[in-house]
Backbone as JSON Lines, residues from 0, in Angstrom:
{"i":0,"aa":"X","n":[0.82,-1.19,0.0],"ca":[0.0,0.0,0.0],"c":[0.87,1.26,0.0]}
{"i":1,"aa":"X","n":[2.35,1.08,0.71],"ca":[2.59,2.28,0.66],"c":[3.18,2.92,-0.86]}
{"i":2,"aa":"X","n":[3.02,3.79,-0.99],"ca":[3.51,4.19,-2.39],"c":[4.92,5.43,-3.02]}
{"i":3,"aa":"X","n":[5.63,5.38,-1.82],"ca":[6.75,5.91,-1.69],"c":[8.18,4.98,-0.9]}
{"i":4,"aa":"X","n":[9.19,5.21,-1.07],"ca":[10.64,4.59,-0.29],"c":[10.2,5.95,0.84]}
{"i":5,"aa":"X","n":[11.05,4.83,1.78],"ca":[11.24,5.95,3.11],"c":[12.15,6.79,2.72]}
{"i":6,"aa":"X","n":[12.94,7.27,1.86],"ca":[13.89,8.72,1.94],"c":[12.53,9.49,1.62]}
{"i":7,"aa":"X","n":[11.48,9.06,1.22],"ca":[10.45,10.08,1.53],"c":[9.33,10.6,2.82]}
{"i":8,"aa":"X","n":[10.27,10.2,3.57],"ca":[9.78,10.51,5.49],"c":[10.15,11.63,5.49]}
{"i":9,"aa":"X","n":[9.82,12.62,6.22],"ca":[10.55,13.69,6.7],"c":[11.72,13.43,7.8]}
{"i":10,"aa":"X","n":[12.76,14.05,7.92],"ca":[13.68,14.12,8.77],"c":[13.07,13.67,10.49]}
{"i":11,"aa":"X","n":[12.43,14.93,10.75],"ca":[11.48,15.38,11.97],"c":[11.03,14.05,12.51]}
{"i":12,"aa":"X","n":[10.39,13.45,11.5],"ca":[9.52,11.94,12.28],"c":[10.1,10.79,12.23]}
{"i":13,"aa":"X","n":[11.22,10.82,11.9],"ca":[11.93,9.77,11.65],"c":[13.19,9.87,12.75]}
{"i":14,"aa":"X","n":[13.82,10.87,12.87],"ca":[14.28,11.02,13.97],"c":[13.78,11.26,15.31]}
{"i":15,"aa":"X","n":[12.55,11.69,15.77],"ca":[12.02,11.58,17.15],"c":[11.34,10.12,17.13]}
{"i":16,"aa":"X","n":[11.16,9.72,16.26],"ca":[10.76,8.11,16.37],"c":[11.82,6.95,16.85]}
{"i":17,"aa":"X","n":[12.92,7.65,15.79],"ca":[14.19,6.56,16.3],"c":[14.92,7.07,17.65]}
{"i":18,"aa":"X","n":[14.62,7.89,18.51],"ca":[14.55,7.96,20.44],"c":[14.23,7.08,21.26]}
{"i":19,"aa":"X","n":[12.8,6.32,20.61],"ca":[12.1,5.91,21.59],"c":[13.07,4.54,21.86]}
{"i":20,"aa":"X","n":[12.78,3.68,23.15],"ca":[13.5,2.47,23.51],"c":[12.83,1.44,23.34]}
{"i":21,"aa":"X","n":[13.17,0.71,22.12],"ca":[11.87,-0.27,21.54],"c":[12.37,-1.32,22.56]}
{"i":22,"aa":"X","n":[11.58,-2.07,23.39],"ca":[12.01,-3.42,24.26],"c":[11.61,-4.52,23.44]}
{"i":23,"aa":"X","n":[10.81,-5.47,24.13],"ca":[11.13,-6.79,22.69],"c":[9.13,-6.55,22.33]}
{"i":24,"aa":"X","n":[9.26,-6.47,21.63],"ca":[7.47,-6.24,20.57],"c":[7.29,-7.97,20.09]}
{"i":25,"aa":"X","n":[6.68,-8.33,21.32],"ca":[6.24,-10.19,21.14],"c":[4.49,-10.54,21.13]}
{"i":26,"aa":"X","n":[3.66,-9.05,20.55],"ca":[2.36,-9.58,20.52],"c":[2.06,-8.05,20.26]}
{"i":27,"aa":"X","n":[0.53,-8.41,19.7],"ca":[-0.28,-7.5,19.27],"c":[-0.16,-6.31,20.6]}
{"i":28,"aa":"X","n":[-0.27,-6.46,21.55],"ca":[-0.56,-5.16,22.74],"c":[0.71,-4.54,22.63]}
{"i":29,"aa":"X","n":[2.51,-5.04,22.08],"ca":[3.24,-4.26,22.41],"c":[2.97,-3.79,20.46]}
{"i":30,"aa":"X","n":[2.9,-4.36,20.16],"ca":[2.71,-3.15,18.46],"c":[1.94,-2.68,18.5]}
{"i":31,"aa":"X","n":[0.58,-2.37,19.52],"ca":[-0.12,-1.49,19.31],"c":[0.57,-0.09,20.13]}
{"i":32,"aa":"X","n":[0.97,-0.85,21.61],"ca":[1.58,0.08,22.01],"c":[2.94,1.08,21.51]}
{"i":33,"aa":"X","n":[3.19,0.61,20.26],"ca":[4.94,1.11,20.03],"c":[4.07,2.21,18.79]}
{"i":34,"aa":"X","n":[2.96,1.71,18.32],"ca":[2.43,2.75,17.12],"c":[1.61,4.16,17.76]}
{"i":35,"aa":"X","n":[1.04,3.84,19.57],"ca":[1.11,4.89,19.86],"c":[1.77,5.87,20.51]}
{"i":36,"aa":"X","n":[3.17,5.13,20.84],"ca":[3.98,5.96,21.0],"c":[5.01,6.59,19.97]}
{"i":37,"aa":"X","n":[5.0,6.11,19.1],"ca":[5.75,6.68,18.29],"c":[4.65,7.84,17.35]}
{"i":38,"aa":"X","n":[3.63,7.54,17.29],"ca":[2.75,8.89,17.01],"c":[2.81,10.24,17.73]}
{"i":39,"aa":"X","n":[2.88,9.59,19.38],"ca":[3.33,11.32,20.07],"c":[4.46,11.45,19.8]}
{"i":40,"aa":"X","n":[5.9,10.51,19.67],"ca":[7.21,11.21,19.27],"c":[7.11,11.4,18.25]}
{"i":41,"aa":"X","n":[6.65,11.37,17.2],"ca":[6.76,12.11,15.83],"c":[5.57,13.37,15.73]}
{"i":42,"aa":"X","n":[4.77,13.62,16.44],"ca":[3.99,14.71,16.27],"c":[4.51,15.62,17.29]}
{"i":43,"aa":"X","n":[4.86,15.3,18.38],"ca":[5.07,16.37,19.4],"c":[6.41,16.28,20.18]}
{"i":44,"aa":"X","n":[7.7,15.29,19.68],"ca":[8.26,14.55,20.18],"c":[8.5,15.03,21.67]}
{"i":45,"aa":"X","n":[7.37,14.22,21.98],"ca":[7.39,13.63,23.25],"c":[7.53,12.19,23.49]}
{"i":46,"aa":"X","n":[8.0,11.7,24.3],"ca":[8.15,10.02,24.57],"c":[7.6,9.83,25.81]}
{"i":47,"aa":"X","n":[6.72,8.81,25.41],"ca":[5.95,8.05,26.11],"c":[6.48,5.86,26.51]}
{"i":48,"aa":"X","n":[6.79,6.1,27.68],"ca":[7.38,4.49,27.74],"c":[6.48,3.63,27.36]}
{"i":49,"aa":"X","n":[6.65,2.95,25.91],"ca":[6.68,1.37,25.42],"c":[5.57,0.72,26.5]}
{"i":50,"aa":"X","n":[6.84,0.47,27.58],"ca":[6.23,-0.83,28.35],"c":[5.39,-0.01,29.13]}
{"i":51,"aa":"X","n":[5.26,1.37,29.73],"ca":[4.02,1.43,30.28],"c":[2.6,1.29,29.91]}
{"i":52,"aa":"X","n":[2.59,1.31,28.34],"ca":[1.36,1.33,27.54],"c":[1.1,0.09,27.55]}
{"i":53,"aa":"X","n":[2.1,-0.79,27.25],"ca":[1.81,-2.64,27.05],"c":[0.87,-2.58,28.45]}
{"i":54,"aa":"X","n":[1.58,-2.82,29.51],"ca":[1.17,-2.7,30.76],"c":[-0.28,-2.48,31.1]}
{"i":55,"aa":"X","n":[-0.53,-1.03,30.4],"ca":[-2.2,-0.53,30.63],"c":[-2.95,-1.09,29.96]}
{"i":56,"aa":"X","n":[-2.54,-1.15,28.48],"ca":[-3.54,-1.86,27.6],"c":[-3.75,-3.58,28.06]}
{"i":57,"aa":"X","n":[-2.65,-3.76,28.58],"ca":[-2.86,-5.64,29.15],"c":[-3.92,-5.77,30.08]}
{"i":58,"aa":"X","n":[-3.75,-4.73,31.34],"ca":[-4.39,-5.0,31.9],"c":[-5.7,-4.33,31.89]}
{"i":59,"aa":"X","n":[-6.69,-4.18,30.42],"ca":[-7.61,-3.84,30.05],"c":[-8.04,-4.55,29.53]}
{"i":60,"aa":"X","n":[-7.02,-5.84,29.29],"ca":[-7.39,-7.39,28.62],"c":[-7.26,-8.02,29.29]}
{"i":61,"aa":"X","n":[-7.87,-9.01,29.17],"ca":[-6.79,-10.52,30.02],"c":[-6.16,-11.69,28.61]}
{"i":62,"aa":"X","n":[-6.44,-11.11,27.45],"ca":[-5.94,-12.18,26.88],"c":[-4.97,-11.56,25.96]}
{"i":63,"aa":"X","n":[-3.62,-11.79,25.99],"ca":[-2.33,-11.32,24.96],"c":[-3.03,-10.8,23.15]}
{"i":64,"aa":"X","n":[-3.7,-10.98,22.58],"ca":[-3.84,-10.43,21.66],"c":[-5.41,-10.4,20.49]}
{"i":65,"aa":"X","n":[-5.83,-10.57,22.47],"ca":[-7.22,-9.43,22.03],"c":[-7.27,-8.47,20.95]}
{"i":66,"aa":"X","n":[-8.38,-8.17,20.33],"ca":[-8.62,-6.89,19.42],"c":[-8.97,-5.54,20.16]}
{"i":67,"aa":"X","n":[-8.19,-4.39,20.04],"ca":[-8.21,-3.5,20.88],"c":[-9.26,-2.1,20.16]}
{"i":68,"aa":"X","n":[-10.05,-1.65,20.58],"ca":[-10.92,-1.22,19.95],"c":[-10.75,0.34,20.03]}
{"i":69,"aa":"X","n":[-10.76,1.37,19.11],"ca":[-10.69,2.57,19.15],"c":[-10.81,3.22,20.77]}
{"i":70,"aa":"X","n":[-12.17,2.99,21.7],"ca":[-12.49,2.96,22.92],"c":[-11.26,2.74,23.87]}
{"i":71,"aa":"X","n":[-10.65,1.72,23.39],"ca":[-9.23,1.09,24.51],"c":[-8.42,1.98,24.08]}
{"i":72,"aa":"X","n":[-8.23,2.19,22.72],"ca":[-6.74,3.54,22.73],"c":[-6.87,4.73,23.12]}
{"i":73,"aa":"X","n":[-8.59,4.98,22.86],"ca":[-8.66,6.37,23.68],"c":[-8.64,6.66,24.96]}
{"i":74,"aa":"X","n":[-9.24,5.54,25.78],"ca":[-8.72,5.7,27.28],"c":[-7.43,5.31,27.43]}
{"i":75,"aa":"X","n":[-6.41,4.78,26.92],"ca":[-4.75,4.67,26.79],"c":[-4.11,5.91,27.05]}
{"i":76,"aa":"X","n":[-5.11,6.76,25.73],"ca":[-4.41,7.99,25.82],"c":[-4.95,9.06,27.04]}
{"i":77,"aa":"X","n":[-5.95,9.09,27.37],"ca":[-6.69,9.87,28.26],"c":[-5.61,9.27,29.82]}
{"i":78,"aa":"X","n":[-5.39,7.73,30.24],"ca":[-4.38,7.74,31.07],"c":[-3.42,8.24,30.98]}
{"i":79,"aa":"X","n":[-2.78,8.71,30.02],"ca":[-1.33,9.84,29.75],"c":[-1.71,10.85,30.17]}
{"i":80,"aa":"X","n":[-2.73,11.27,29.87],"ca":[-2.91,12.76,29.91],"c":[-2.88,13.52,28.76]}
{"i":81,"aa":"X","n":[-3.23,12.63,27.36],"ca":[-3.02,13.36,26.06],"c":[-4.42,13.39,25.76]}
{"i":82,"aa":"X","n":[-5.08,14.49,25.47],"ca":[-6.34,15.19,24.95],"c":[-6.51,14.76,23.82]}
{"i":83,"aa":"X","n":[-7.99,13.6,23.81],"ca":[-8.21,12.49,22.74],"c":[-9.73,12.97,22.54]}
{"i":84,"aa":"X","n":[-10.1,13.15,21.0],"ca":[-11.41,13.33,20.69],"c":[-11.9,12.57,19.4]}
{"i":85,"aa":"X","n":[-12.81,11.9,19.82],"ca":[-13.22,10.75,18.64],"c":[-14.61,11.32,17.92]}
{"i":86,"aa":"X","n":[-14.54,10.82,16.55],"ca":[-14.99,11.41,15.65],"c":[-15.54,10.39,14.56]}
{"i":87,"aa":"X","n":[-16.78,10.6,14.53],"ca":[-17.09,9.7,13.41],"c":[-17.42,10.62,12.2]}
{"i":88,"aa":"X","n":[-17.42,10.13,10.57],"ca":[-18.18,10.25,9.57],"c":[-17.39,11.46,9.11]}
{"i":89,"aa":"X","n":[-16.31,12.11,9.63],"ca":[-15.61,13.18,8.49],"c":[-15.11,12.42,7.38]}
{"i":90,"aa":"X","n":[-14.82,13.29,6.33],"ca":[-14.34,13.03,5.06],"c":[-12.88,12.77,5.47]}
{"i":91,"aa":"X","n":[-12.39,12.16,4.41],"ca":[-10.92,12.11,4.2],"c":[-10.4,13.36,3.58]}
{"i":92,"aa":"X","n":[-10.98,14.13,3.43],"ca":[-10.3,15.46,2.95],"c":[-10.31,16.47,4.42]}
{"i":93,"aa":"X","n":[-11.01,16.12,5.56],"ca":[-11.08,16.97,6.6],"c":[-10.04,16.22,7.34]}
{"i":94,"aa":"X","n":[-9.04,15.19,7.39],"ca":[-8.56,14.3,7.93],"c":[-7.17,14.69,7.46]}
{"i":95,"aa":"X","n":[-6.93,15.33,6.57],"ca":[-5.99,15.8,5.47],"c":[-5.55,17.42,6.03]}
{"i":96,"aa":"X","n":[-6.33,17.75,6.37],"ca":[-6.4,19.11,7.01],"c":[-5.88,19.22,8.42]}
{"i":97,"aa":"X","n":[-5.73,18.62,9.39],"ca":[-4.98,17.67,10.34],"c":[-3.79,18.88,10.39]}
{"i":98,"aa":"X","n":[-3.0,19.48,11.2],"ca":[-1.84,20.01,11.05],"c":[-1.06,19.71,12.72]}
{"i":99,"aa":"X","n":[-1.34,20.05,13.73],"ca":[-0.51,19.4,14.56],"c":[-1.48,18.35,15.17]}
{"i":100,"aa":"X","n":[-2.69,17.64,15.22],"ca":[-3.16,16.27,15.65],"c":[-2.82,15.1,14.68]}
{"i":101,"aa":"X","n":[-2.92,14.26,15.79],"ca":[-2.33,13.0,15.53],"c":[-3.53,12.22,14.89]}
{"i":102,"aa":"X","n":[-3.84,11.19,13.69],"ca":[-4.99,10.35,13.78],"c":[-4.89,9.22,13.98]}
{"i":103,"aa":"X","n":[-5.37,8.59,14.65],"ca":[-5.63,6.95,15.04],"c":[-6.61,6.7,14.01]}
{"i":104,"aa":"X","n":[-6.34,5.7,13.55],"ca":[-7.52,4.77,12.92],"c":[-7.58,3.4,12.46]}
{"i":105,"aa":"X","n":[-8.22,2.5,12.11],"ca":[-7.83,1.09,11.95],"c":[-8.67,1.02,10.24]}
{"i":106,"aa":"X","n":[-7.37,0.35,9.71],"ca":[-7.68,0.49,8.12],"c":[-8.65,-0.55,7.6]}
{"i":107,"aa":"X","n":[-9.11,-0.8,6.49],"ca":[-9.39,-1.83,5.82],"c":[-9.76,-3.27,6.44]}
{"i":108,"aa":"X","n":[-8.39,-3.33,6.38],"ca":[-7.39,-4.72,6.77],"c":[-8.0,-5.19,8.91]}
{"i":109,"aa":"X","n":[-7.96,-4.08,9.26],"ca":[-8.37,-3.85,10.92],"c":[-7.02,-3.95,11.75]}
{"i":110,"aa":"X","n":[-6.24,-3.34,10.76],"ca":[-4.63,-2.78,11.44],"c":[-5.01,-1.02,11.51]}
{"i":111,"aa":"X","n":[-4.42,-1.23,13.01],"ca":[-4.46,0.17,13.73],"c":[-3.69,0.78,12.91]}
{"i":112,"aa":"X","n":[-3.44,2.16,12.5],"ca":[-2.64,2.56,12.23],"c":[-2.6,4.2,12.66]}
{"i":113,"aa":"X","n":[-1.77,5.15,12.81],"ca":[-1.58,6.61,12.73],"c":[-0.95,7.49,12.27]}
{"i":114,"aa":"X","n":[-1.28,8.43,11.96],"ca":[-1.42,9.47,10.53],"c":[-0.67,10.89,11.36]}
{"i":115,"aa":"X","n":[0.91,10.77,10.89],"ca":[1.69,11.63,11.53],"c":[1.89,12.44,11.11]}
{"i":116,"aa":"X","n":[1.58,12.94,10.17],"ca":[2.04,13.91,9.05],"c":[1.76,14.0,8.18]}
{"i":117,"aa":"X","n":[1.74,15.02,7.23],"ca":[1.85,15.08,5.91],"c":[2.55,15.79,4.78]}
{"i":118,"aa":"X","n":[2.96,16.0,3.74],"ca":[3.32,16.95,2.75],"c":[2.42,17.62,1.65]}
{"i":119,"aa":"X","n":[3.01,18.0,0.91],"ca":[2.21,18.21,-0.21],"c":[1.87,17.06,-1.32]}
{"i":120,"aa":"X","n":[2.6,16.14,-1.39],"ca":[2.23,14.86,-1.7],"c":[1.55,13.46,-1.25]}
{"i":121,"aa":"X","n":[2.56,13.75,0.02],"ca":[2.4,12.51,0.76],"c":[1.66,12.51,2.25]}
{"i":122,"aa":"X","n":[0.86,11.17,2.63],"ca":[0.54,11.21,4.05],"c":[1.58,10.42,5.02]}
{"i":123,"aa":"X","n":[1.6,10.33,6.12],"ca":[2.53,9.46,6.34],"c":[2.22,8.6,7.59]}
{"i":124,"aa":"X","n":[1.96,7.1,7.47],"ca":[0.98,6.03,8.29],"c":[2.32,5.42,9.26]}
{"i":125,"aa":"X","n":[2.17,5.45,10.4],"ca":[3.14,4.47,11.08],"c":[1.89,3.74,11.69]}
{"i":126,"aa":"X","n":[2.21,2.03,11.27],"ca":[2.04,0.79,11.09],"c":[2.45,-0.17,12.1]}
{"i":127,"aa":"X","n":[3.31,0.11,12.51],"ca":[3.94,-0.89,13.4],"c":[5.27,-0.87,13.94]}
{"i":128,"aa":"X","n":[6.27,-2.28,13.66],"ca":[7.55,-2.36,14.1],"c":[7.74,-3.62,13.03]}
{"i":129,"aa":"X","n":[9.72,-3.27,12.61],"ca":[9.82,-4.45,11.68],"c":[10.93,-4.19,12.12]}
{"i":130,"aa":"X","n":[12.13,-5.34,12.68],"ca":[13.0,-5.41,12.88],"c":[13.29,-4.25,13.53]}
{"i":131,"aa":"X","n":[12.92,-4.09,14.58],"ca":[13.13,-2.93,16.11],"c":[13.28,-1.72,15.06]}
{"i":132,"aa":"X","n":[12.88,-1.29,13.75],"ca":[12.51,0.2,13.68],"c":[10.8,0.21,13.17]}
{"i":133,"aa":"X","n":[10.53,1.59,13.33],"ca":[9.27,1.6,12.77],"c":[8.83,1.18,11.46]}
{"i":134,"aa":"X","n":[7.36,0.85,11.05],"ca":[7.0,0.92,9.88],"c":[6.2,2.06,9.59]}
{"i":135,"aa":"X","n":[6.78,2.73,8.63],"ca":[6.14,4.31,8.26],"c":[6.27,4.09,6.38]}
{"i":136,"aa":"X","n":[4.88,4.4,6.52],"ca":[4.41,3.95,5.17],"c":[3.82,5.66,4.71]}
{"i":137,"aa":"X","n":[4.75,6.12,3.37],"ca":[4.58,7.36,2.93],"c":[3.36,6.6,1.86]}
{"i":138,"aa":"X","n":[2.05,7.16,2.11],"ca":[1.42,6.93,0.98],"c":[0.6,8.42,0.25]}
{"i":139,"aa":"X","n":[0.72,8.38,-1.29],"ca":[0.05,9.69,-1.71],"c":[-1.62,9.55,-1.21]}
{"i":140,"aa":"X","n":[-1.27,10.72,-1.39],"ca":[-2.76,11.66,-0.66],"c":[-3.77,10.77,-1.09]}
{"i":141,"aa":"X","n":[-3.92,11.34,-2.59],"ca":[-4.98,10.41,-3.48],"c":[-5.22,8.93,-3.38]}
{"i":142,"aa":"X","n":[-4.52,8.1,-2.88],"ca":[-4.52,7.01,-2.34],"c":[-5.13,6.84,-1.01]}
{"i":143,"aa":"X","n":[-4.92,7.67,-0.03],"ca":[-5.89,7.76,1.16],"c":[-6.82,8.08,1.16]}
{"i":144,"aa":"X","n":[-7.28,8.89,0.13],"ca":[-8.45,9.35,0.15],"c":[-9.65,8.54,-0.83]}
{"i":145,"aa":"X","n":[-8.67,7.4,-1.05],"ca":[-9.88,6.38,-1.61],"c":[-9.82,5.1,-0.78]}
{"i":146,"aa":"X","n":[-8.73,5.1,-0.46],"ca":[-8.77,3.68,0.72],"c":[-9.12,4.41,2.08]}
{"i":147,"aa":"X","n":[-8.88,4.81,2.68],"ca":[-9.22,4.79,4.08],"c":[-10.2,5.68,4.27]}
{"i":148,"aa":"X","n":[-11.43,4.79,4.36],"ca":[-12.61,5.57,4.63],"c":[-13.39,5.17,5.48]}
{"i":149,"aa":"X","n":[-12.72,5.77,6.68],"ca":[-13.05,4.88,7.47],"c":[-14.08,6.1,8.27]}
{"i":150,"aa":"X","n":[-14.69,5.41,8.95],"ca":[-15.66,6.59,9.53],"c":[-15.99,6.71,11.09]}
{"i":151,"aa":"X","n":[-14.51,5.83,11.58],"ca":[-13.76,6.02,13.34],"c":[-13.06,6.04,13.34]}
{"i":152,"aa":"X","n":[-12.5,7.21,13.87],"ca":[-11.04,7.56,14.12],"c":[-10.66,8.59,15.69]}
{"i":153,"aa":"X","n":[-9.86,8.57,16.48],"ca":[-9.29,9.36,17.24],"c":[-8.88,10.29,16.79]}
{"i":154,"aa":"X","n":[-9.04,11.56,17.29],"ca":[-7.79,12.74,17.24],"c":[-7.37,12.93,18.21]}
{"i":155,"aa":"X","n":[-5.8,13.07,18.73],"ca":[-5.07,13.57,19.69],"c":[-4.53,15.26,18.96]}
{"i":156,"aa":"X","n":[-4.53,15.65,20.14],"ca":[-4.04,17.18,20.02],"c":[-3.32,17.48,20.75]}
């Protein structure tokens, strides 16, 4: 899906991303947790500990790789103390408009993903973890705005 090489990341998110202290990512709760922390270090670089998020989100489960539902990341984030407002039924062109919030959303597929940025071309999705760095998927605009239409999503601000 993505439709760019990473030399098309920006500097900015790629370096406050590569800060954070990835520990070992052995199940769905720590990749969910590493995609929302690396969303506040690339939007606001701020760092948020890894394992404290595994931690909260676990014990909001009892089973290792439960499906975690928009609801669970927003109280994730509301335990930080990061100002989370959920939103149904905007367009993908109001989603685009986005300049310092972060978006959570779960694609297609029902992989979480968040929307750190953008250019004049490109949006830019961090996905996960692949071999202890992030996955940041530059995809053009026009491409998001026909796939991901999704109509739940978080905003952090």
């Amino acid at each position: 899906m993505c439709s760019a090489s990473v030399k098309h990341i920006p500097d900015n998110i790629q370096s406050s991303i590569s800060k954070l202290k990835v520990g070992s990512i052995d199940s769905n709760t720590s990749n969910i947790s590493f995609i929302l922390a690396s969303a506040v270090a690339a939007k606001h670089n701020k760092q948020i500990d890894i394992e404290r998020i595994t931690v909260y989100l676990q014990a909001q489960r009892n089973q290792q790789n439960f499906y975690y539902s928009l609801l669970d990341i927003k109280k994730t984030f509301e335990n930080f103390n990061i100002s989370v407002e959920a939103k149904k039924n905007a367009s993908p062109f109001d989603m685009l408009k986005l300049t310092n919030e972060i978006l959570i959303g779960i694609d297609q597929q029902d992989q979480l993903f968040a929307l750190v940025g953008s250019s004049q071309e490109y949006v830019y999705l961090i996905y996960g973890i692949m071999n202890r760095k992030a996955l940041i998927c530059p995809l053009k605009k026009s491409l998001f705005i026909q796939n991901f239409t999704t109509n739940k999503f978080l905003i952090l601000r």
